[in-house]
C-alpha positions in Angstrom: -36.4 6.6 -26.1 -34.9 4.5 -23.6 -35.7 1.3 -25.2 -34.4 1.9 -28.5 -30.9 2.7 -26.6 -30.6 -0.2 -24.8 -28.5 -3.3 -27.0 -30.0 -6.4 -27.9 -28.7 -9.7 -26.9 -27.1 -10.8 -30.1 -23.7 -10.6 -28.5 -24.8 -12.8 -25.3 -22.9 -16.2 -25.2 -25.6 -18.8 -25.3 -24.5 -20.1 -21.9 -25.6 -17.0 -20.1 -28.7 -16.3 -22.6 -30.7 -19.3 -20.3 -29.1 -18.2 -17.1 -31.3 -17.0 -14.8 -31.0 -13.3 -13.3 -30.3 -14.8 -9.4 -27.9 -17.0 -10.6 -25.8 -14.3 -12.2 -26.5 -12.7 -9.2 -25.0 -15.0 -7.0 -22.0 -15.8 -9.0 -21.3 -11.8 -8.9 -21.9 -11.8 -5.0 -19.5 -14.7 -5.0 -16.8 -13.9 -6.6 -16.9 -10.2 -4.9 -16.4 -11.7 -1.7 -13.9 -14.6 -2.8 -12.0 -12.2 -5.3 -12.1 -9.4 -3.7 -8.9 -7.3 -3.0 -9.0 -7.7 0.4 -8.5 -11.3 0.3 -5.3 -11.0 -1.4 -1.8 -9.7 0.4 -1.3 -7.1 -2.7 -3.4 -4.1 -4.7 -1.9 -5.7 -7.9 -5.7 -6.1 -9.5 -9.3 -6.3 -8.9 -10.8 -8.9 -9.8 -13.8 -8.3 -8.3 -14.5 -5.4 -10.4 -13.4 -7.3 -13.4 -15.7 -10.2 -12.8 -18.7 -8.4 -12.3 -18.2 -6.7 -15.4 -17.6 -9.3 -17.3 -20.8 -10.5 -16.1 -22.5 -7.7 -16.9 -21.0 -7.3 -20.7 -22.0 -10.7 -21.3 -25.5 -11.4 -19.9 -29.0 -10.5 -21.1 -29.8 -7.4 -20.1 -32.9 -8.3 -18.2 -30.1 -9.5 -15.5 -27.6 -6.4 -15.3 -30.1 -4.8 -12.4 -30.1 -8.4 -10.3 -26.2 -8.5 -11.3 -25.4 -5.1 -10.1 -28.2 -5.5 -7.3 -27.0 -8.6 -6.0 -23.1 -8.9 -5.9 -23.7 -5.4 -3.7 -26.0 -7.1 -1.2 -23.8 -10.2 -0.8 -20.2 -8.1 -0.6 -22.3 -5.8 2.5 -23.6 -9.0 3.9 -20.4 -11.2 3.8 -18.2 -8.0 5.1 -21.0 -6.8 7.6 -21.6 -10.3 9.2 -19.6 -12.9 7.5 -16.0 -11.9 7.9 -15.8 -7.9 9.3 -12.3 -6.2 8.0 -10.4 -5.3 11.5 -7.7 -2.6 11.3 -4.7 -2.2 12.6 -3.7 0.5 15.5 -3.1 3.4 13.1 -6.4 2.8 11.1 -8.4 2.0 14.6 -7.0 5.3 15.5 -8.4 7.4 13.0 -11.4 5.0 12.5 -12.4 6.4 16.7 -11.9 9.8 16.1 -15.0 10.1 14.7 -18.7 8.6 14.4 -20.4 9.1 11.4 -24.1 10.1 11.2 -26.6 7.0 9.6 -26.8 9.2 6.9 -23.0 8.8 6.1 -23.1 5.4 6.8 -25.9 4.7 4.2 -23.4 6.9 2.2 -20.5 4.9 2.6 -22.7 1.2 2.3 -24.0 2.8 -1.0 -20.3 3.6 -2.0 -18.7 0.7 -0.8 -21.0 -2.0 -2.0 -23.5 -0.4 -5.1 -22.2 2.2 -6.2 -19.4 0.8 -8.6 -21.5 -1.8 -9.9 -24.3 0.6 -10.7 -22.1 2.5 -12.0 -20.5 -0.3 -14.3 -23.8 -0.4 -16.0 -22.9 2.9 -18.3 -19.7 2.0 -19.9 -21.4 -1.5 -20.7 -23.9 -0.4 -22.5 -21.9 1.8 -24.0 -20.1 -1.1 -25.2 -23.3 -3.3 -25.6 -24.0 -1.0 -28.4 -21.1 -1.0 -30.3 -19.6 -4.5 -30.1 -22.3 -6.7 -31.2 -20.9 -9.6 -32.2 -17.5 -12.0 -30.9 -16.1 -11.8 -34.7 -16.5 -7.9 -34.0 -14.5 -7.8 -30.8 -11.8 -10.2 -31.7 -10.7 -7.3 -34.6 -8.7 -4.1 -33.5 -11.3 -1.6 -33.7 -13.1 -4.5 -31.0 -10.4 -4.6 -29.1 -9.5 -0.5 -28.5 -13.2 -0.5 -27.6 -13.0 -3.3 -25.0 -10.3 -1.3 -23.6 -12.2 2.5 -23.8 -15.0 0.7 -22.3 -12.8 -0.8 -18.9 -11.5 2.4 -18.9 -14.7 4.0 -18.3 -15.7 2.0 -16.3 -12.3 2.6 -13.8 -12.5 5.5 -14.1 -16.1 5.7 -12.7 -15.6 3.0 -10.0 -12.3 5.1 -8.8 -14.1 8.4 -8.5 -16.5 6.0 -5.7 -13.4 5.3 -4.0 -12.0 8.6 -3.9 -16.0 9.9 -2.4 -15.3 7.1 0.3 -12.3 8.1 1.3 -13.5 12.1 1.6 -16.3 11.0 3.2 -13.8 8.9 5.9 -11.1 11.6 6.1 -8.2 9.1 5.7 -6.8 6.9 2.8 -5.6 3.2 4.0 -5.1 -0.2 2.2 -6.3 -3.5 3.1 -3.8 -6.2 3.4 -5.5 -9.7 4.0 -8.9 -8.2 5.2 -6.6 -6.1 7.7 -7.0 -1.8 6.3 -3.8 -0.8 7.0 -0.8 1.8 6.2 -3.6 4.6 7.1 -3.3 8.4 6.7 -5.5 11.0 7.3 -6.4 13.4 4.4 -4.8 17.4 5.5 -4.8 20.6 3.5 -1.3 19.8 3.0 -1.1 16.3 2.0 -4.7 16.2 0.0 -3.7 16.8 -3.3 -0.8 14.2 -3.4 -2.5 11.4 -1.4 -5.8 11.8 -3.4 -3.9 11.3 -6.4 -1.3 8.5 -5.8 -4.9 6.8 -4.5 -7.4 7.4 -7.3 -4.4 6.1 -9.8 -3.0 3.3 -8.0 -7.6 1.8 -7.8 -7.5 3.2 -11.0 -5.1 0.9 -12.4 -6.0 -1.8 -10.3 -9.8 -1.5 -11.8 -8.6 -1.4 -15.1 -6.0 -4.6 -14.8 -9.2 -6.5 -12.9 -11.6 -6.0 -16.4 -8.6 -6.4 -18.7 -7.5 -9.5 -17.0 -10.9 -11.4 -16.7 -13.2 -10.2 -19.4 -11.2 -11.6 -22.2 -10.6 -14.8 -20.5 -14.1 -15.0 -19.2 -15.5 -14.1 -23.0 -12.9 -16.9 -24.4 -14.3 -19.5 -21.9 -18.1 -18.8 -23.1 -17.6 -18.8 -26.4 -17.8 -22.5 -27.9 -16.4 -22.2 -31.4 -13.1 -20.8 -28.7 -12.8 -22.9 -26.0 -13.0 -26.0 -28.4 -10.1 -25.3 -30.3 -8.0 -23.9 -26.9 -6.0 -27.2 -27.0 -2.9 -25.7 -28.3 -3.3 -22.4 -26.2 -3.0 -24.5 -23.3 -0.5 -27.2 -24.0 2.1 -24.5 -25.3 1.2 -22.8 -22.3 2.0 -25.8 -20.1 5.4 -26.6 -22.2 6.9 -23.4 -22.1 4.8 -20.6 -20.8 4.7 -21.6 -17.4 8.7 -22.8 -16.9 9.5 -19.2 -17.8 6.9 -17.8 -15.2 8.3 -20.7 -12.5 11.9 -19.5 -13.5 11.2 -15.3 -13.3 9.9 -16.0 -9.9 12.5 -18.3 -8.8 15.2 -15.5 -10.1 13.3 -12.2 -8.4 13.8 -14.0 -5.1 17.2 -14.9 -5.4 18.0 -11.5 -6.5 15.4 -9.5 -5.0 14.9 -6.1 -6.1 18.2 -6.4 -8.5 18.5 -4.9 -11.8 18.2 -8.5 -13.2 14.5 -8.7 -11.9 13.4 -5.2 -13.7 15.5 -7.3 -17.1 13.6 -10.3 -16.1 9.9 -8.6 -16.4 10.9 -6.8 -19.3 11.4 -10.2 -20.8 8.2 -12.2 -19.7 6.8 -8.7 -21.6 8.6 -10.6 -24.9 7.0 -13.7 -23.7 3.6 -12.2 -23.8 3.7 -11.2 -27.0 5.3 -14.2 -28.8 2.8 -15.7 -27.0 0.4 -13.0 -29.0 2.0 -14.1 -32.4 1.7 -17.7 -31.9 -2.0 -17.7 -30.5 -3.4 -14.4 -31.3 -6.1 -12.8 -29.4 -6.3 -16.0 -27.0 -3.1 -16.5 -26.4 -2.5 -12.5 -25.8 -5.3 -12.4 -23.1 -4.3 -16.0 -21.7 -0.8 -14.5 -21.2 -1.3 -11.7 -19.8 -3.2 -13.3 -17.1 -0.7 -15.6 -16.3 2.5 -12.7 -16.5 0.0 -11.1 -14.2 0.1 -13.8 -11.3 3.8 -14.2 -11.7 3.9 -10.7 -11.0 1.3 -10.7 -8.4 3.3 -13.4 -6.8 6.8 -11.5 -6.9 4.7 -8.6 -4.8 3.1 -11.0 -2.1 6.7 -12.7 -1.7 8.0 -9.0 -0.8 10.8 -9.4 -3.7 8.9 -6.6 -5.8 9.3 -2.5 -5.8 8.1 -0.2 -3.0 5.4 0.7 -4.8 2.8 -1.0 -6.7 1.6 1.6 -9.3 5.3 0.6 -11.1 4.0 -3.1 -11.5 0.4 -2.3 -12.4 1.3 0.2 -15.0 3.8 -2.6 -16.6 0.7 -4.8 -16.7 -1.5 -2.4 -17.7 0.9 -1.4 -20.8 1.9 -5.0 -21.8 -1.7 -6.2 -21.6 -2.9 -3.5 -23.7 -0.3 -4.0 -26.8 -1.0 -8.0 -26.0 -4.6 -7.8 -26.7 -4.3 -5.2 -29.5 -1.2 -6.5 -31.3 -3.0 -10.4 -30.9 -5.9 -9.2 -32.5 -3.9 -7.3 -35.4 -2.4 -10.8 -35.9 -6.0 -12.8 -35.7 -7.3 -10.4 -38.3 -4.1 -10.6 -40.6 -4.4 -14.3 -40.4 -7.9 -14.1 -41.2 -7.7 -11.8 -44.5 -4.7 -14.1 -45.3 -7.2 -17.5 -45.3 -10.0 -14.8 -46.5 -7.4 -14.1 -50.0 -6.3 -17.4 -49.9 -9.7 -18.5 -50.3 -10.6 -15.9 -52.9 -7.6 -16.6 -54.6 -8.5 -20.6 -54.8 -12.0 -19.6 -55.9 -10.6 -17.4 -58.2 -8.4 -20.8 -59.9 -11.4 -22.7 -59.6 -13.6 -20.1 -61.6 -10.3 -19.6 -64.2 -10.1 -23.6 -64.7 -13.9 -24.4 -64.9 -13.8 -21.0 -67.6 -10.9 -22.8 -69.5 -12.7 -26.2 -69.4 -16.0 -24.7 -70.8 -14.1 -22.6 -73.9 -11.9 -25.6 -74.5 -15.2 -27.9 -74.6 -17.0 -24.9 -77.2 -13.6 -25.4 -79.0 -14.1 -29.0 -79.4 -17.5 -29.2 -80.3 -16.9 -26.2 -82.8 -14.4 -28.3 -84.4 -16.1 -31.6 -84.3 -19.1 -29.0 -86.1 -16.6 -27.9 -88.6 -15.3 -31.5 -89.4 -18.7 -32.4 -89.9 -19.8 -29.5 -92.4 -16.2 -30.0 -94.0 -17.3 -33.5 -95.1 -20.8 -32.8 -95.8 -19.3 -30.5 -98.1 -16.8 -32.9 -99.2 -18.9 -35.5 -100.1 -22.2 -33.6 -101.6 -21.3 -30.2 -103.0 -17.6 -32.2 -103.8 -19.5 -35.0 -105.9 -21.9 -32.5 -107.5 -18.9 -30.2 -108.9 -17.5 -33.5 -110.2 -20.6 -34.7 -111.9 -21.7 -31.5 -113.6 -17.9 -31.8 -115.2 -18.6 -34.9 -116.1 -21.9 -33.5 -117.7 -19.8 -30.5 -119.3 -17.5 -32.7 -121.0 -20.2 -34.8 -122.8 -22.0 -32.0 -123.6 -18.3 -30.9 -125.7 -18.3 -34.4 -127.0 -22.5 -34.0 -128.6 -22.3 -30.1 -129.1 -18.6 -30.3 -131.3 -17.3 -27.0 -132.1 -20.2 -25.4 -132.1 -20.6 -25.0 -128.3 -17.3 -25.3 -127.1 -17.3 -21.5 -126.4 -20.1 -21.6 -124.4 -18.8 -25.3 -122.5 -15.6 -23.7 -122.0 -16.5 -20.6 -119.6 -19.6 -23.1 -117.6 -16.1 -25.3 -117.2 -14.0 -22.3 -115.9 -17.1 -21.5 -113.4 -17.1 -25.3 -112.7 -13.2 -25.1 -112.0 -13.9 -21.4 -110.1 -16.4 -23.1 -107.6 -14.3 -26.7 -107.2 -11.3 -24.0 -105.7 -13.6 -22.1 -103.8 -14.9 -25.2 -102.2 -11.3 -26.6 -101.7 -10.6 -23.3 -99.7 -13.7 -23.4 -97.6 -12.7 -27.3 -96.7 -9.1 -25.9 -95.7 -10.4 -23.3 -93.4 -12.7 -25.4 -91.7 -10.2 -28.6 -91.8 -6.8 -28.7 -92.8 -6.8 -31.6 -95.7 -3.5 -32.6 -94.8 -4.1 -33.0 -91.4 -7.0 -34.7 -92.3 -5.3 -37.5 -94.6 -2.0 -37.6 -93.0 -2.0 -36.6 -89.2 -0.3 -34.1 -87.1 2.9 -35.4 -87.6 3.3 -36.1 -91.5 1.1 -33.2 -92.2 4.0 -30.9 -90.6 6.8 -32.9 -91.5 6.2 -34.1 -94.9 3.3 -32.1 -96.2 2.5 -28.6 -97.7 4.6 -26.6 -95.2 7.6 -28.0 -95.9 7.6 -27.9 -99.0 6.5 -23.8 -99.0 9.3 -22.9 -96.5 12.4 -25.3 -98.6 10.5 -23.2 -101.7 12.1 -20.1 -99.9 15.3 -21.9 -99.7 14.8 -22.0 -95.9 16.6 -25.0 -93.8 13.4 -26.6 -91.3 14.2 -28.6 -88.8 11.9 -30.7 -86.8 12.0 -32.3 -83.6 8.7 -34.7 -82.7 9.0 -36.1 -78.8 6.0 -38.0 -77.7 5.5 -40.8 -75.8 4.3 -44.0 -78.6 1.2 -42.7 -80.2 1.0 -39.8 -77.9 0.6 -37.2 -80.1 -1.6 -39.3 -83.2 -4.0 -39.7 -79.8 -5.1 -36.1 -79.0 -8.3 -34.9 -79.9 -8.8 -32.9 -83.3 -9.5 -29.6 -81.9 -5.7 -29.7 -80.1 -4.4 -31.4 -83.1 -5.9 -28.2 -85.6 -5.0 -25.7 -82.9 -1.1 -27.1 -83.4 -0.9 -27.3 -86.8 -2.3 -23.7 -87.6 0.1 -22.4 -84.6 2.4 -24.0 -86.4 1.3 -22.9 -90.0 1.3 -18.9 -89.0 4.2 -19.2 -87.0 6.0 -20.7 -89.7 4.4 -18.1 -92.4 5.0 -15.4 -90.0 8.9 -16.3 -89.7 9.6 -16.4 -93.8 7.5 -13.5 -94.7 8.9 -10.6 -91.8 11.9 -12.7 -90.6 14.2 -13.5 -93.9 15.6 -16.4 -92.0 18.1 -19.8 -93.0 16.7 -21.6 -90.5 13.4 -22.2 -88.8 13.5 -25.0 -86.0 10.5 -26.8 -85.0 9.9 -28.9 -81.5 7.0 -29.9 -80.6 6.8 -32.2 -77.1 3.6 -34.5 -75.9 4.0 -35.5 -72.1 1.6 -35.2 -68.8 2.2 -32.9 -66.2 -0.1 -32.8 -63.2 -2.3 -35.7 -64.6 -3.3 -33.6 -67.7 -1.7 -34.3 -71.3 -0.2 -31.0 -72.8 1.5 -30.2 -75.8 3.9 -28.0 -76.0 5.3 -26.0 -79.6 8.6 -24.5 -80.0 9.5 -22.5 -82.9 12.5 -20.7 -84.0 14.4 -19.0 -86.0 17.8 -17.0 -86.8 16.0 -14.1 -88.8 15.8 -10.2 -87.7 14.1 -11.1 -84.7 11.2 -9.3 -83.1 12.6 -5.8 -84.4 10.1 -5.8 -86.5 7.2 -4.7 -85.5 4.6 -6.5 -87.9 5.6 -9.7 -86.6 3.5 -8.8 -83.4 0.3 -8.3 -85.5 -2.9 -10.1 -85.6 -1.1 -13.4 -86.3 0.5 -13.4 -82.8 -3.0 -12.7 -81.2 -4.8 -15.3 -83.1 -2.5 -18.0 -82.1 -2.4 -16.6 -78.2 -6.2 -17.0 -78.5 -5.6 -20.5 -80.0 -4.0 -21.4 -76.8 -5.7 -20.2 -74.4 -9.5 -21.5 -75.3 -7.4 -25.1 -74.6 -6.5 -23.7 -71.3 -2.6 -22.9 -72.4 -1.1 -19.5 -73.7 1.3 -18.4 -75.7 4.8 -16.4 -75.3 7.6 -14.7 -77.6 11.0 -14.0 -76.8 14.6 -13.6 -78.9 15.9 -16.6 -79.6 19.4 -17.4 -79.0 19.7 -18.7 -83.0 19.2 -14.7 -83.4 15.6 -14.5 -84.4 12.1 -14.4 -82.7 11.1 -17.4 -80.3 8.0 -18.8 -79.7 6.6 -21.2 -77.0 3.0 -22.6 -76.8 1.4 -24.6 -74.6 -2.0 -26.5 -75.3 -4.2 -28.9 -73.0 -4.9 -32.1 -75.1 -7.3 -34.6 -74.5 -8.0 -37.9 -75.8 -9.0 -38.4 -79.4 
């Protein structure tokens, strides 16, 4: 049971994956005595605690025993024998008054040096199991767990403070490895003193894991620390000449309402910072807003008390972290439907290609069938009236009943064959081109039969539009031809005005057609039939489409646009 709750490694930067348990050890021993808060002239952080569990988040967890293990036995060894704390006269005082069993002093070793790294091991496997991944941390539910889990874990480490003190019967703080400002714990004073403590190492635990475990995580993460270039050179530019300048003011107005301003501001630093960089740039400023305001306390121009300047850290870091991953994970759906979106054009365009090339090869099929036709079933119709007339001439009168019906099933056929060569392949377009066949051919003549002015406008580049391939050029003309139908059979117009324009746009040859007229306009309804939808799906197997609007000569407007290609 134990073993299926204990995390895998998945989440384990590859750096510490090889590490060796000792050597995680040491590094924890290390940086408890280098970092710890006794080596620093203010309880602003602890970033001792923080570093150990950073250490512990992110290495295997056949180390987290030598980890927790080992940074206690160095901390008792460099403070038993290394560098002793001394006290000063009030904490000697209260230090004499009484001697403590060996049985409280393995108490207070166990507290002092084990306990809150033992301790630590809950909350990070309680994180272990549900941040598994760096993609998984850098979003906001990864985040708001990062900070439930240092919370824990102060939270725990506190309550070993607060048995230590109990068990010593005063509260102090330690000022450059000198404990200090001690009181003893009374009936009277228990309640307050015990509380202003636990929050004050409360805070200071939770700024220490806030502070280092993102940076540490950011520095062991490859893809990360590669691309931290910018993070640091904006940093350098401007970052750090507002920290130089808050400091600079706090001391020349110490404890002025300009210096409470001034924080408030590097809190607006922090999170443009946040904007501009994201996650990193959120946990890289807090870090450094967090020495400028470490710095203020050690150079005495900060407030009385320091629970005021952790719990601005402490609240600005928090909405860093969380509000630069909100803006990481926005910027990543953004590229995410960015790149679905270009995926998206890519599919549309390769779908357009492909029903544009069936569109050309159906029409190169059609031509082909439309002079097979032509030329076998056209010359057979032609030679069996050939054979029907002779028969007249032989028969005489006899059999010109009979000769006279075979001719009108002759005649019959020839049409039906001339019908099924239109509708696979205009015969005009065929013999004259796009141009002439539209200009000079069978539709004008059918629209000046209606006594209807059409106007035509041809703008192409030399050649352009005699150049583009026969499926574009049919596509045109039967736009053309049902618009045109369209506009004298619904739209009783004078005037029907053709443009049709060949260019390039976006190294692609379109063609566009324009048709109007001054009729009823598209009040009536049955102009918006079947012949609107076949000519939409005209234009869009070449990859254009097809719209309709009033026109300003009064009547319907219509504007198609076709992909062409060479001939």
């Amino acid at each position: 049971m134990l073993l299926t709750m204990m995390p895998d490694d998945r989440f384990v930067p590859p750096l510490f994956l090889k590490a060796k348990g000792w050597m995680l050890a040491l590094a924890a021993g290390f940086g408890v005595c280098v970092l710890s808060a006794a080596n620093f002239g203010f309880w602003h952080w602890n970033l001792a605690a923080g570093l150990v569990f950073a250490l512990l988040w992110l290495s295997p967890v056949r180390t987290w025993l030598w980890i927790a293990v080992g940074a206690g036995a160095l901390a008792m060894a460099y403070v038993q024998w290394l560098d002793p704390a001394e006290a000063d006269a009030g904490a000697a005082a209260l230090l004499g008054e009484r001697q403590p069993s060996a049985w409280e002093q393995a108490w207070l070793h166990l507290l002092a040096h084990w306990a809150d790294w033992l301790l630590c091991l809950m909350p990070v496997l309680w994180l272990r199991q549900r941040i598994r991944s760096a993609s998984a941390l850098l979003s906001t539910e990864g985040t708001a767990l990062l900070h439930v889990g240092a919370l824990m874990a102060a939270v725990l480490m506190t309550a070993t403070d607060v048995l230590f003190v109990l068990t010593e019967g005063f509260v102090a703080d330690s000022r450059r490895g000198v404990i200090v400002n001690a009181v003893a714990i009374t009936p009277d004073n228990a309640l307050l003193l015990l509380g202003t403590f636990a929050v004050k190492n409360g805070l200071g635990y939770f700024l220490g894991i806030m502070l280092v475990a993102p940076v540490l995580f950011w520095w062991t993460q490859a893809e990360f620390r590669l691309s931290s270039r910018p993070v640091l050179r904006d940093a350098i530019l401007w970052l750090g000449p507002v920290v130089l300048g808050f400091i600079a003011l706090t001391q020349i107005f110490p404890g002025s309402k300009l210096a409470e301003l001034l924080r408030l501001l590097l809190l607006a630093a922090v999170i443009v910072f946040a904007v501009r960089h994201g996650w990193r740039g959120a946990a890289f400023s807090v870090l450094v807003v967090s020495v400028a305001i470490g710095v203020e306390d050690h150079l005495g121009a900060a407030p009385q008390s320091p629970v005021l300047l952790q719990t601005f850290v402490a609240i600005a870091g928090a909405m860093a972290l969380m509000f630069g991953a909100t803006v990481d994970q926005l910027r990543q759906r953004s590229a995410e439907l960015l790149a679905t979106r270009e995926q998206e054009l890519q599919a549309a365009a390769a779908l357009a290609e492909a029903a544009a090339r069936n569109v050309r090869v159906e029409e190169a099929e059609r031509g082909r069938i439309a002079m097979e036709l032509h030329d076998s079933l056209g010359q057979g119709i032609t030679a069996l009236q050939t054979q029907i007339k002779l028969v007249e001439l032989d028969a005489g009168d006899a059999a010109k009943a009979w000769t006279s019906g075979l001719r009108e099933v002759v005649d019959g056929m020839r049409d039906g064959v001339r019908d099924v060569l239109e509708a696979l392949r205009p015969s005009a377009l065929r013999e004259l081109g796009l141009v002439k066949s539209i200009d000079l051919g069978a539709m004008r003549q059918m629209v000046e039969r209606a006594g209807v002015r059409f106007e035509t406008k041809f703008l192409s580049p030399p050649g352009g539009l005699e150049s583009i391939d026969d499926a574009t050029a049919v596509a045109v003309y039967r736009i053309v031809q049902e618009a045109v139908t369209n506009a004298l059979r619904h739209g009783r117009p004078k005037t029907i005005r053709l443009r049709i324009r060949f260019g390039f746009f976006n190294a692609a040859a379109w063609v566009i057609v324009a048709v109007d007229d001054d009729g009823v306009g598209m009040g009536s309804t049955a102009r918006l039939g079947r012949g609107l939808q076949g000519m939409r799906d005209r234009a869009l197997t070449l990859g254009g489409d097809l719209h309709t609007r009033s026109s300003r000569l009064g009547g319907l407007s219509l504007r198609a646009w076709l992909r062409a290609s060479a001939g």
